[in-house]
C-alpha positions as MATLAB code, in Angstrom:
seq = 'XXXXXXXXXXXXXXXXXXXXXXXXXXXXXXXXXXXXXXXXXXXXXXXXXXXXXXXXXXXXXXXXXXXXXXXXXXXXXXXXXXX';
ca = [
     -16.851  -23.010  -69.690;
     -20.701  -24.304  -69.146;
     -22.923  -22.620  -66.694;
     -23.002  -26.202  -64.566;
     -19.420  -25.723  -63.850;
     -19.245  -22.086  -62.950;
     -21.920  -22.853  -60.453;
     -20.025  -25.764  -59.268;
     -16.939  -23.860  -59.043;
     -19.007  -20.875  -57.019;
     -20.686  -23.909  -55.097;
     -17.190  -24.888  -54.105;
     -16.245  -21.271  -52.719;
     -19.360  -20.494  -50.800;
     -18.295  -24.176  -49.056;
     -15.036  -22.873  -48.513;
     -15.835  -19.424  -47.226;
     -18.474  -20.916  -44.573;
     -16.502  -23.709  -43.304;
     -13.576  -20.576  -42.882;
     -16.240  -18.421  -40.715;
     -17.236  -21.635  -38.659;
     -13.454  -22.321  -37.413;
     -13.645  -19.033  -35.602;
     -16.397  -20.036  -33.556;
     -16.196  -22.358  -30.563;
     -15.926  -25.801  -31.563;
     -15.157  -29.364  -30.398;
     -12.018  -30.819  -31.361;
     -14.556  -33.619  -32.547;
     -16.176  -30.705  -35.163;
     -13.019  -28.874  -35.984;
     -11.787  -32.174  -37.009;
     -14.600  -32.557  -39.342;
     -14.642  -29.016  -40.743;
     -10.823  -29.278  -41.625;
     -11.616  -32.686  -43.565;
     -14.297  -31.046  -45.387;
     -12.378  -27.945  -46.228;
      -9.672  -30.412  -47.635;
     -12.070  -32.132  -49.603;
     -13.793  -28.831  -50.693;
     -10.531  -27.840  -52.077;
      -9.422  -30.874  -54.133;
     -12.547  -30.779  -55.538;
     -12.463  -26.895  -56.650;
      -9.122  -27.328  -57.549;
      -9.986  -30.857  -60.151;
     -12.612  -28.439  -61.345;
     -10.391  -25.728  -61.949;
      -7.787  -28.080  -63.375;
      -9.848  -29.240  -65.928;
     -11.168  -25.882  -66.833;
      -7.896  -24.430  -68.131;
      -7.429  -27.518  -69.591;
     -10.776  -26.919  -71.911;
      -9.443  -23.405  -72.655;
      -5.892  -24.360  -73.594;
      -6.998  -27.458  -75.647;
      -8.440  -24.558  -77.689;
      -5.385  -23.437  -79.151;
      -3.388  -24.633  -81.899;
       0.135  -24.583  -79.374;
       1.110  -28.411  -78.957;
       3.696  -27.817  -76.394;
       1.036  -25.424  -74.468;
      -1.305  -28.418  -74.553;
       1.080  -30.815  -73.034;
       2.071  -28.372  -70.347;
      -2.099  -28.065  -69.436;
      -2.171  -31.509  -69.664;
       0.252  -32.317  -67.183;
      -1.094  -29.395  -64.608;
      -4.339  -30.859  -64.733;
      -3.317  -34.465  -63.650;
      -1.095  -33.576  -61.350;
      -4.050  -32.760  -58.925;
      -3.969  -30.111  -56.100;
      -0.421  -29.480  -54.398;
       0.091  -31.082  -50.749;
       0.800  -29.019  -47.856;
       4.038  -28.731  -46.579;
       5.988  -29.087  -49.588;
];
């Protein structure tokens, strides 16, 4: 893994962790809205980024049937809530 996406990745987090301290302040159901959108989107993003990650690391080894099963984890995307 490069140093762009480990920053990315710890980018990501640091997003994540200060939209979490901001729900539990007073807000407007106008800006809790928005921070929930944003923490979704924060997510899927760390998520792709992780995705594709392990991907890079498992395309590394000689294990066809390990490479097909990272392939498939990384574009199947980030699991939806509620399932």
């Amino acid at each position: 893994m490069n140093d762009t996406t480990l920053t990315r990745i710890r980018a990501h987090r640091a997003n994540l962790e200060r939209y979490s301290r901001l729900l539990a302040t007073e807000l407007t159901d106008l800006e809790r809205s928005y921070i929930h959108r944003r923490i979704a989107a924060e997510h899927a993003a760390l998520t792709k980024l992780e995705a594709q990650r392990f991907a890079r690391t498992v395309s590394a080894t000689a294990d066809p049937e390990v490479l097909v099963a990272a392939r498939a984890v990384a574009q199947a995307g980030p699991p939806h809530e509620g399932r």
